[in-house]
C-alpha positions in Angstrom: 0.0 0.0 0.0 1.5 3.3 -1.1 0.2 5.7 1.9 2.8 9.2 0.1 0.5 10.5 -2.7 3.6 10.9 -4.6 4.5 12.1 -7.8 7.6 10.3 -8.4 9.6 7.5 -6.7 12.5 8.4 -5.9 15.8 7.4 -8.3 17.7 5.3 -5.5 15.4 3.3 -3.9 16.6 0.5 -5.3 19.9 1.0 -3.7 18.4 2.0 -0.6 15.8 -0.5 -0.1 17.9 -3.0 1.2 20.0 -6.4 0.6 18.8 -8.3 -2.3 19.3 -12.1 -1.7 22.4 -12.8 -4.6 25.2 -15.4 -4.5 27.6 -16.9 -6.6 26.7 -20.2 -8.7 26.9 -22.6 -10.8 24.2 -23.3 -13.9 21.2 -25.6 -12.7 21.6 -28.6 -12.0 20.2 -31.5 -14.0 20.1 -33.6 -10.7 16.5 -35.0 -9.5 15.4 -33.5 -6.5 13.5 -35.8 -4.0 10.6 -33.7 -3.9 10.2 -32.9 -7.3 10.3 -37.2 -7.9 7.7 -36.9 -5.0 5.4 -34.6 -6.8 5.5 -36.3 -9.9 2.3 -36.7 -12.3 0.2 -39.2 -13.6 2.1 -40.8 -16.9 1.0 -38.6 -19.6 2.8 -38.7 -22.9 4.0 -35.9 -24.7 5.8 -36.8 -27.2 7.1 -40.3 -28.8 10.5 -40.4 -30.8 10.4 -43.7 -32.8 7.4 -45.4 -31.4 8.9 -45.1 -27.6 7.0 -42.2 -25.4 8.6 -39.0 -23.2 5.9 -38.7 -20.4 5.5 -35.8 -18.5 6.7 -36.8 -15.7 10.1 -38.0 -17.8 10.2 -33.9 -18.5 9.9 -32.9 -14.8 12.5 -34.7 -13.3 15.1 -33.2 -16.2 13.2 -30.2 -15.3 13.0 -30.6 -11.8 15.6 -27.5 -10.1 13.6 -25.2 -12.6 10.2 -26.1 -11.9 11.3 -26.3 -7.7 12.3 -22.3 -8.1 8.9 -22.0 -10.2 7.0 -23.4 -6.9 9.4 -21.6 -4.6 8.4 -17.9 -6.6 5.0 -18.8 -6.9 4.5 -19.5 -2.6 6.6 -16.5 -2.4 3.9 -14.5 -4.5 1.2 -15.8 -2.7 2.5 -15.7 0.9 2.9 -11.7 0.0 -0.5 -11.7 -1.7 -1.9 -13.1 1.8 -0.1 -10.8 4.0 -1.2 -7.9 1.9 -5.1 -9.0 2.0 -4.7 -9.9 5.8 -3.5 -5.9 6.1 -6.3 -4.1 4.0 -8.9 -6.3 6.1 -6.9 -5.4 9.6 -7.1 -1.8 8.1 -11.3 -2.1 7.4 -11.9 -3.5 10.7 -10.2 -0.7 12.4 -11.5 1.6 10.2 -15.1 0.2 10.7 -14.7 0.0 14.3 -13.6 3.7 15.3 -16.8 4.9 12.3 -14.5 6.4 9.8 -13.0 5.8 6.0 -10.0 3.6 5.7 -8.5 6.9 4.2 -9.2 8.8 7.4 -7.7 6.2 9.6 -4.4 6.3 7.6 -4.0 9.7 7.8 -4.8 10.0 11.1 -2.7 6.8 12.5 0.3 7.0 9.5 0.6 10.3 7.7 -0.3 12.6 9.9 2.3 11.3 12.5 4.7 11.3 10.4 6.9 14.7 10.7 8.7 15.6 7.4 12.6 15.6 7.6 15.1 18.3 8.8 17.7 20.0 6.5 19.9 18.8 8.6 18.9 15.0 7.7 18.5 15.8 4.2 22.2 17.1 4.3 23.1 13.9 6.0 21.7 11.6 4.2 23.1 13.2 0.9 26.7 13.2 2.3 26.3 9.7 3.2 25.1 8.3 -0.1 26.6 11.1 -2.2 29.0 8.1 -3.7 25.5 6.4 -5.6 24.2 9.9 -5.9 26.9 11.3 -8.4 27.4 14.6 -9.4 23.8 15.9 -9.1 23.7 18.4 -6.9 21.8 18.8 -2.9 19.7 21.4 -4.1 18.1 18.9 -7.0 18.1 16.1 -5.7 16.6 17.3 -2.3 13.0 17.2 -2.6 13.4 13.8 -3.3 15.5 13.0 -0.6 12.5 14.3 1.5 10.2 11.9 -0.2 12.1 9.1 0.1 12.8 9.6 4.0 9.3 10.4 4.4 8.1 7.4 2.7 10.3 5.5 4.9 9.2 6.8 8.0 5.5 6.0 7.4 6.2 2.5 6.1 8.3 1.9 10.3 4.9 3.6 11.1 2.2 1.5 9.2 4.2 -1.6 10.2 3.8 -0.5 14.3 0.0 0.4 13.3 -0.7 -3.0 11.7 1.4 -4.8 14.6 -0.9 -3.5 16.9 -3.9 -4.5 15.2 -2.8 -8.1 14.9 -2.6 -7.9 18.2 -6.5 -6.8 18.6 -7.7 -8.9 15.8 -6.0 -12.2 16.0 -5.2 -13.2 13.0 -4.4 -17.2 11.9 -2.1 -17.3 9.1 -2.7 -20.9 7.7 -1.0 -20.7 4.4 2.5 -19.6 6.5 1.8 -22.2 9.3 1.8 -24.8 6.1 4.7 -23.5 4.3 6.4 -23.4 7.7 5.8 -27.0 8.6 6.4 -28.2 5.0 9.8 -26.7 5.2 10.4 -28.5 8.7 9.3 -31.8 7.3 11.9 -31.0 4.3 14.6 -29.8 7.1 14.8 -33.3 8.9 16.0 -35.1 5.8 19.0 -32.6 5.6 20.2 -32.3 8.7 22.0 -35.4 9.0 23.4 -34.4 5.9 24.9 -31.3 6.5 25.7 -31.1 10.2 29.6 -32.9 11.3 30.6 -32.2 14.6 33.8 -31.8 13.5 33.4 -29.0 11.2 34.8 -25.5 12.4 32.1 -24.1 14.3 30.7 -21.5 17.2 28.0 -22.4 20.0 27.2 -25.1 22.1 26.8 -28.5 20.0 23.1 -28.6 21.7 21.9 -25.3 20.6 18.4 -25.4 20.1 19.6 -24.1 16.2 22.1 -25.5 14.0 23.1 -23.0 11.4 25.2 -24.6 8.8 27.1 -22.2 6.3 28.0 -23.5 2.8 30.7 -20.9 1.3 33.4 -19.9 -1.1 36.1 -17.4 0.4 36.7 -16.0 -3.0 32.4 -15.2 -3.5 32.1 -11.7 -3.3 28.6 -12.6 -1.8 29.7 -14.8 0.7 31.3 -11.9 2.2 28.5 -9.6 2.7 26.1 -12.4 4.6 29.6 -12.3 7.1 28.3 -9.2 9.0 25.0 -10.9 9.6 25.8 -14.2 11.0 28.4 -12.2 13.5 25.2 -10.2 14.4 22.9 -13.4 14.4 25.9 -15.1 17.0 25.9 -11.9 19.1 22.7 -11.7 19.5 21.3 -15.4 20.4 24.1 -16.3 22.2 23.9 -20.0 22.6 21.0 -20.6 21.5 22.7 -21.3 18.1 25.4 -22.9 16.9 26.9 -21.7 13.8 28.8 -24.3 11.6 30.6 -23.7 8.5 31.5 -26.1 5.6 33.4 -25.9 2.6 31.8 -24.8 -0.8 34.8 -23.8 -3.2 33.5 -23.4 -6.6 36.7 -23.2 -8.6 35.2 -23.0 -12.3 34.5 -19.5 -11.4 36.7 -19.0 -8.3 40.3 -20.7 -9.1 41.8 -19.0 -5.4 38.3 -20.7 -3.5 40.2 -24.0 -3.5 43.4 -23.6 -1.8 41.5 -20.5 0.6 39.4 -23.5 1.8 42.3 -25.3 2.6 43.8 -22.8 4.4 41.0 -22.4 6.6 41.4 -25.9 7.9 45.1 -25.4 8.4 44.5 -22.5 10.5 41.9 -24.5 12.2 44.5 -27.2 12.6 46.3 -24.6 15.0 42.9 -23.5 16.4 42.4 -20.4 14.5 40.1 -20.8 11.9 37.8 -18.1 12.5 40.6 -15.6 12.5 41.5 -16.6 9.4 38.3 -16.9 8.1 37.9 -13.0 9.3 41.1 -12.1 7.8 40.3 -13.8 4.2 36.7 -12.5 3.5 38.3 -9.3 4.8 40.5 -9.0 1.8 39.2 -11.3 -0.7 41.9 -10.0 -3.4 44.6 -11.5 -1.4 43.9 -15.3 -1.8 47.1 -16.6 -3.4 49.0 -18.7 -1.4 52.0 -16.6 -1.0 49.1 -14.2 0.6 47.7 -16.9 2.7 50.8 -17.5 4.3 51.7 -14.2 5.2 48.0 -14.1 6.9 48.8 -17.0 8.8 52.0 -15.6 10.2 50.2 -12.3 10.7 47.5 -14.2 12.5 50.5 -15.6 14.8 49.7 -19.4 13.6 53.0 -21.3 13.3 54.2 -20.2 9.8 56.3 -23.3 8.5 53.3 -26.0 10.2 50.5 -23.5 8.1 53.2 -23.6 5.0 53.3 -27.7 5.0 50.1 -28.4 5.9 48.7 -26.0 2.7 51.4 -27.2 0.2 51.2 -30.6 1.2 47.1 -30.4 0.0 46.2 -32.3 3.5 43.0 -30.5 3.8 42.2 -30.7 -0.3 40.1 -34.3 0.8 38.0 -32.5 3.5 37.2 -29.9 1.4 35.7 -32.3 -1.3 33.7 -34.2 1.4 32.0 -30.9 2.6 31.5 -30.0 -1.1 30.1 -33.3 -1.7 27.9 -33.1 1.5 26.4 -29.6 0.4 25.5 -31.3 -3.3 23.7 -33.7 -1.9 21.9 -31.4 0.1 20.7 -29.7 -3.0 23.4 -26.6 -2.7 24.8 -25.3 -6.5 25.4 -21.9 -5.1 26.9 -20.0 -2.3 26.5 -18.7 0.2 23.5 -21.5 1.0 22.6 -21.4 4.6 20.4 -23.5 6.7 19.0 -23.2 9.9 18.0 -26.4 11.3 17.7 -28.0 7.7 15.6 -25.0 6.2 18.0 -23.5 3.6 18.4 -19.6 3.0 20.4 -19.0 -0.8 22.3 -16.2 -1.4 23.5 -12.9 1.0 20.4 -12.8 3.2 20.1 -10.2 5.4 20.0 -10.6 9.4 16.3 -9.9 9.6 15.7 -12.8 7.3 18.1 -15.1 8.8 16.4 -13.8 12.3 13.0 -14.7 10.9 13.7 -18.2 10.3 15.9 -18.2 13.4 12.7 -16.8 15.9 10.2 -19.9 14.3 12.8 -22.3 14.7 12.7 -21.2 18.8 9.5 -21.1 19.1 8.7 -24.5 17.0 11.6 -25.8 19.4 10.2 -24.3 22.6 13.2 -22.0 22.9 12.5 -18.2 24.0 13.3 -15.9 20.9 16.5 -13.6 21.8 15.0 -10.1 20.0 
């Protein structure tokens, strides 16, 4: 619901609005997925090629990643469908309720609390994205600097109004409470995958979530979903355990390989997440004359960090994790899952959170936020 009668939308919104879920991959898979086999239809023909028939259920299972991400977009689409219905009605019983127009309640609950910006934040903001703004000056770009800030104050605003009236109009979301259970029923089957005690990790092995990272330390995007899992560790404590597992994909990434390895030779020496701070922290130094001077840096024992990655000791461990995320249906990184429900691409915190919050209460844990 657009709530500024605008005239324009302003230029860098789609900067601004916030992290968009992209990671590095590899083309789809070919592989059959077990739910797709699951799903399968009747045996309908749709085709023969001398005399012998393709059915359409031969054409889903080559099809099978590509029709999952059809399914996938199309719950997505009507999950945000819901949520937006669920809203306007929230807004007409309100509305209904207090004897006025749902126009009247917005502008009396959203716009008309909603103060317009300062100079002083319009001259802040443009400062601070002045870099994506380019040479366009304050003065023109101003009044839409005002719009934009405006518009984001009374979407925190409509989101507190329609907070509140969930909570005097209970609502019972059945279509999430399905998708949510569907994707725990999924989760159980890959957990025993994915999860290895011995994998480099932080948290208490019986957190009540088990986050399991599959990345490349040469993915550009793997290094912008590192803020967020610090913040998601900070913040619950230990009620999570954070694992991570090797996803090098060297046809696009040729350092990936030998920076994976040099994780678990710093983790031989019990430093892996240093180095796995130092090497997303400067992702153009992954050659292994690099790596070793970040070891030494790090204070590992340089000539133990120098054999162990020379020698390729760690090249076999890698593989297995790589192998482990395959078969757990990952063909891009970062892919994260939290207790078996898997996350693609940089996710922001709040999404990560979201998944993290049902996950505690499914579990009968107390939700950290």
């Amino acid at each position: 619901m657009t709530l500024v009668r605008s005239k324009k939308m302003f230029p860098l919104s789609l900067v601004l609005a916030g992290a968009v879920a992209l990671a590095c991959g590899l083309a789809p898979s070919s592989s059959t997925k077990a739910e797709a086999a699951d799903a399968k239809a009747p045996a309908k023909v749709l085709a023969t090629v001398g005399g012998q028939s393709i059915t359409q259920s031969d054409v889903e299972t080559l099809a099978a990643d590509q029709l999952a991400k059809i399914e996938e977009q199309r719950q997505d689409i009507m999950a945000k469908a819901l949520e937006a219905s669920i809203q306007n009605k929230l807004i007409d019983l309100e509305a209904a309720a207090k004897g006025v127009t749902r126009e009247a309640l917005l502008d009396s609950e959203v716009r008309n609390k909603v103060t317009p910006p300062t100079d002083a934040e319009v001259d802040a903001f443009y400062n601070e994205k002045k870099s994506q703004i380019g040479d366009r000056t304050k003065e023109s770009v101003a009044p839409q600097i005002v719009q934009y800030l405006t518009q984001q104050r009374q979407a925190d605003t409509y989101t507190k109004l329609i907070d509140g009236l969930k909570a005097k109009y209970p609502v019972s979301n059945l279509l999430e409470s399905e998708r949510v259970a569907a994707e725990v029923e999924k989760a159980k089957t890959l957990r025993g995958q994915i999860e290895v005690a011995t994998a480099p990790a932080k948290g208490p092995a019986a957190a009540p979530v088990q986050i399991v990272e599959f990345s490349d330390f040469q993915c550009p995007f793997c290094s912008r979903v590192v803020p967020a899992l610090h913040q998601v560790v900070d913040t619950y404590k230990d009620k999570v355990r954070l694992q991570y597992r090797q996803f090098p994909l060297t046809s696009i990434h040729p350092m990936a390989q030998k920076a994976a390895e040099a994780s678990l030779c710093a983790n031989e020496q019990g430093k892996f997440w240093e180095m796995h701070d130092a090497m997303f922290g400067d992702q153009a130094g992954l050659a292994v004359d690099k790596l070793k001077d970040k070891a030494k840096t790090l204070g590992l024992n340089g000539d133990q960090f120098a054999s162990c990655l020379d020698s390729g000791k760690m090249a076999a461990a890698v593989n297995t994790d790589q192998a482990a995320g395959t078969a757990a249906g990952v063909n891009g990184t970062p892919a994260i899952f939290v207790n078996g429900r898997l996350l693609s691409g940089a996710q922001p915190y709040e999404a990560i959170a979201k998944v993290i919050d049902e996950e505690l209460k499914r579990t009968g844990g107390t939700v950290a936020r």
